[in-house]
C-alpha angles and dihedrals in degrees: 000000000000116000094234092056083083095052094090118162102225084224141005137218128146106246102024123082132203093269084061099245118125111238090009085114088211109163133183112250131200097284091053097250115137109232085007124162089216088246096108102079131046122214134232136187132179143156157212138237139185099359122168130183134168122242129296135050124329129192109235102180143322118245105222123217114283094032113138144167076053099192108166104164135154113245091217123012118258130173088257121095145212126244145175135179123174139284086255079054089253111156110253103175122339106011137139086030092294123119118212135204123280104261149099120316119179116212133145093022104295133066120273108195108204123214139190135207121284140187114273130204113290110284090030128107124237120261117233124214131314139192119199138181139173094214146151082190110219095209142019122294142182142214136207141175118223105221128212106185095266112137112262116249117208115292117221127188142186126182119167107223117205120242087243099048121085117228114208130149107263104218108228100046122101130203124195129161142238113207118296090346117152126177125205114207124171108188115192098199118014128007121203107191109195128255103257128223091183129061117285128203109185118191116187125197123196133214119242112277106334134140114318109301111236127229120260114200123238126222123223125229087037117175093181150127139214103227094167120100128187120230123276084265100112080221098105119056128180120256133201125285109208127205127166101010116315098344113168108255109248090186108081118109126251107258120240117249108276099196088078126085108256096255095051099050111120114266094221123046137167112271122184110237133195121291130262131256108290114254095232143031109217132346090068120292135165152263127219111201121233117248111205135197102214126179093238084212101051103021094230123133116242136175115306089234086080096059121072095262087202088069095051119123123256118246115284115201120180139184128251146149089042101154109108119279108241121257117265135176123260119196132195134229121294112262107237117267121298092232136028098230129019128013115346138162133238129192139197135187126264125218130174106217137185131192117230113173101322114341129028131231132214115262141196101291086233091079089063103045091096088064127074109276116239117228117253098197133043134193104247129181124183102184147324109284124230114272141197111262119188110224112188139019119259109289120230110288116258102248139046089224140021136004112347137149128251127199144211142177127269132180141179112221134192133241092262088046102253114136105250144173117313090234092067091069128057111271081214104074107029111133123249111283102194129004135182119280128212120203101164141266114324127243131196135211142143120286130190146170128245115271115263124273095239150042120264092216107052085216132000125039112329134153134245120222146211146172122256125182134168109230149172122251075245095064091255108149100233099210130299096267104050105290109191089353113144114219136357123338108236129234126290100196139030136196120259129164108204089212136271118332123245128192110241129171127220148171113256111205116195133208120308110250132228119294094257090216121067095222137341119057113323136157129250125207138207134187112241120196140185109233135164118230118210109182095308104340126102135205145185113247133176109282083237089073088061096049099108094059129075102264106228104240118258099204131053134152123261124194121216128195113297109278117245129208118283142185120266118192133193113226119269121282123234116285120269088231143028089218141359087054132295137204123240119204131200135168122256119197131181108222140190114227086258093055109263129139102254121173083207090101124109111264091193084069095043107143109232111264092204134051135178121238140185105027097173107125100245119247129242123287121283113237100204108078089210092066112089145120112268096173129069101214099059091119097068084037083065093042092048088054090232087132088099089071117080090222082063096033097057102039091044100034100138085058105036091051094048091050092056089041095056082039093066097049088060 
């Protein structure tokens, strides 16, 4: 914002000036003195930087009564906005959520007309929101901003303070900014500047020699810019900021070349801003300071593109924050849990710390006692472990009588309730399984069965039998003859006669044979005889006594597996050869059991289809031609030692003589 757009004459005529007298030529200057020299106010810029703030409405300043030439804009357009209500909280332009039209809205005691952002000529950027008043404001007002999540760009500001107010913080006011908002405020009496969250830069320039200058006060960790420029009028020069003491003051702009005339020096040229936000907080950390591109004739800050980037100011880092960081506990990693199931323990190490520069070093744990201990174990556990579960009541006890046992299940279940291995449960504490059992004292007695339904002997004298034992009241057999028993043992067997005998015949049918076929449908036979039965004797008696009576039959077909297919052979054929060993060769089919060539028998079982023969080593050749074999079966001659006999000899001579050869050399 230009200094001079402040100067505003409250009227204008062409002969009349602001004193009211006509030709006087009196004028308002930017102090707002009529007639002023422009040595009455002193101004003062400052800035913001890396600001974040969550949703919702967020108080940026209070405009104090006799504030005037109010100018609060946006440098770029964003989808925040600007409000403001009362000092009573009364709702002046954008309040309750709700956004309301650009206009006129009178509060304070003055008109804020309140802007929004419109298009600019093509290359430019688009302006954001403004509020401005006339004033002087009657009472107390403040201003938000209504945030939208959107992140926060630099906040410059610029106010113009007269020689006779007082400028102080006023402790309860609060200032934030939406991105690239300043706000121009010239207060004629008193001046409250908020009390600021973010960081501040306040530059302060001072007119030529003028009443004493005042002393305006610098805040640490700044991340902000000056943004505002005096007019070309060599008038105002820059002065000194101090902070801490006599600290040299960065914030000066850069001035402008001298050596030009006035309407060739360059438009944009380098200013030094505020400084960032220091990099640490304590422990010592540092400060970069803000470069700026600024329109020498507006003050505003524009792309550095525009400015001679080979007069630009080299970087400028400074210390700050250099008193010790407190001391503070650092903990390590928690150990793993003492035990694998159920409640465990784990434990980490403890270390008092303190930053110095950039590391920090352990310290004596006395420095940290005044801060709240952290704890060094911790109750863990990583699961339930698996537990005994008794699945069944006690069982019977093993005996009637007596000391027994008795049983019952136990498992041991996992923690999501499946049965599994015993090992996973303490051994410890697994429930009895199995226990004694005490049913009482034994007694034993004799115990037997009732007697049998029949006769042994069908007819005649027979017996009738039962089982007698002697026993415990328990069920423990006491010996085989009587044991304990008291008393004596009762019988086992008893006399019956089954009536009178009388001869019968019968047939007698014995056992079913064989299937005489291996698969396929065959017969089986029985022998079936005539006999006469006395009592239980039986004897042999002629067919004929058994005539009246159905002869059982003593043939009947019987049915096999299904027959497969299987290998037929021819016999061997003579042997190639009489000696030196010969080949016999015979034929091999596969045939159904009705006699078919089939390829469905098991080659595996195949008989062999060739054979060697007559291995003897031959003799050597006989000399007389008449001597030869004239018969084809001399072979088996030889092997049936009938050699000895002329007939033999003669018809088989190659042979005979061979064999006795081969006789004298063993």
């Amino acid at each position: 914002l230009h200094a001079h757009s402040l100067i505003l004459p409250l009227f204008h005529t062409s002969t009349e000036g602001c004193d009211g007298v006509l030709g006087s030529g009196s004028v308002i200057d930017k102090c707002g003195v009529c007639g002023g020299r422009e040595n009455s106010c002193r101004k003062v810029t400052g800035s913001f930087q890396n600001v974040t703030v969550p949703l919702g409405y967020h108080k940026i300043l209070d405009i104090p009564p006799g504030a005037t030439f109010i100018n609060i804009t946006e440098r770029r357009a964003s989808p925040n906005y600007l409000a403001m209500r009362s000092g009573t909280g009364a709702s002046v332009v954008n309040g309750r959520w709700a956004v309301d039209p650009p206009g006129e809205y009178q509060a304070g005691g003055t008109t804020f007309t309140y802007t929004r952002p419109r298009a600019q000529a093509e290359g430019e950027e688009e302006k954001g929101e403004s509020l401005r008043a006339p004033g002087p404001t009657t009472t107390q007002l403040q201003l938000y901003s209504q945030y939208f999540n959107i992140p926060v760009s630099p906040l410059s500001y610029l106010f113009i303070v007269l020689f006779s107010s007082s400028l102080y913080l006023f402790p309860n006011v609060y200032l934030f900014p939406p991105p690239f908002l300043s706000f121009l405020i010239c207060l004629y009496d008193n001046l409250f500047l908020s009390s600021l969250p973010g960081p501040l830069t306040v530059s302060v320039e001072d007119p030529p020699p003028a009443p004493p200058p005042i002393s305006v006060p610098s805040f640490p960790s700044s991340s902000s810019t000056s943004v505002f420029s005096p007019p070309s009028s060599d008038r105002w020069t820059p002065e000194r900021s101090r902070s801490r003491g006599s600290a040299p003051n960065r914030n000066a702009r850069i001035p402008p070349r001298t050596d030009l005339p006035p309407d060739t020096q360059p438009p944009f040229v380098w200013r030094r801003g505020g400084l960032t936000e220091c990099s640490a907080s304590c422990g010592k950390g540092y400060q970069n300071r803000v470069i700026l591109c600024i329109n020498r004739h507006t003050d505003e800050e524009v792309p550095e593109r525009k400015c001679d980037s080979a007069a630009k100011p080299g970087p400028e880092e400074e210390p700050c924050n250099t008193h010790p960081c407190p001391p503070f506990w650092e903990a390590s990693s928690w150990s793993e849990c003492s035990v694998s199931c159920g409640p465990g323990v784990q434990q980490r190490q403890l270390q008092c710390r303190q930053s110095f520069g950039n590391r920090s070093t352990m310290v004596h744990p006395q420095r940290c006692a005044n801060l709240t201990p952290l704890e060094s174990t911790q109750k863990c556990q990583l699961g339930l472990c698996s537990h005994w579960e008794v699945g069944s009541d006690w069982s019977t006890c093993s005996v009637d009588c007596g000391v027994g046992r008795r049983t019952r299940s136990v498992r041991c279940i996992s923690d999501q309730g499946s049965v599994v291995n015993e090992k996973e449960c303490n051994s410890r504490a697994r429930p009895q399984g199995s226990e004694e059992c005490n049913m009482g004292p034994c007694v034993t007695n004799w115990y037997f069965t009732d007697w049998s339904n029949t006769c042994s002997a069908q007819c005649g004298p027979g017996v009738q039998r039962r089982e007698v034992l002697c026993l415990t009241r328990g069920g423990v057999r006491e010996g085989g003859g009587g044991g304990d028993c008291v008393g004596e043992k009762p019988a086992e067997m008893k006399a019956c006669n089954g009536g009178p005998c009388v001869p019968t015949t019968m047939w007698y049918s014995s056992p079913w044979t064989q299937c005489n076929v291996p698969c396929g449908n065959g017969t089986q036979r029985r022998d079936i005889i005539c006999v006469q039965k006395m009592g239980n004797d039986f004897t042999v008696t002629p067919a004929s006594q058994c005539a009246h009576l159905d002869k059982p039959a003593a043939v009947q077909e019987c049915e096999m597996e299904e027959c497969e297919p299987q290998w037929f052979t021819t016999e061997w054929s003579a042997c190639s050869r009489s000696c030196g060993k010969g080949l016999q060769m015979r034929e091999v089919r596969c045939l159904t059991p009705d006699k078919k060539h089939s390829h469905e028998c098991d080659f595996n079982t195949k008989p062999e289809q060739e054979q060697i023969c007559n291995t003897i080593p031959c003799s050597p050749q006989v000399t007389d031609e008449n001597c030869r074999d004239r018969r084809h079966n001399c072979v088996m001659v030889v092997q049936a030692r009938l050699c000895v006999y002329s007939y033999y000899k003669t018809a088989c001579c190659a042979s005979c003589t061979q064999s006795a050869q081969r006789a004298k050399r063993h």
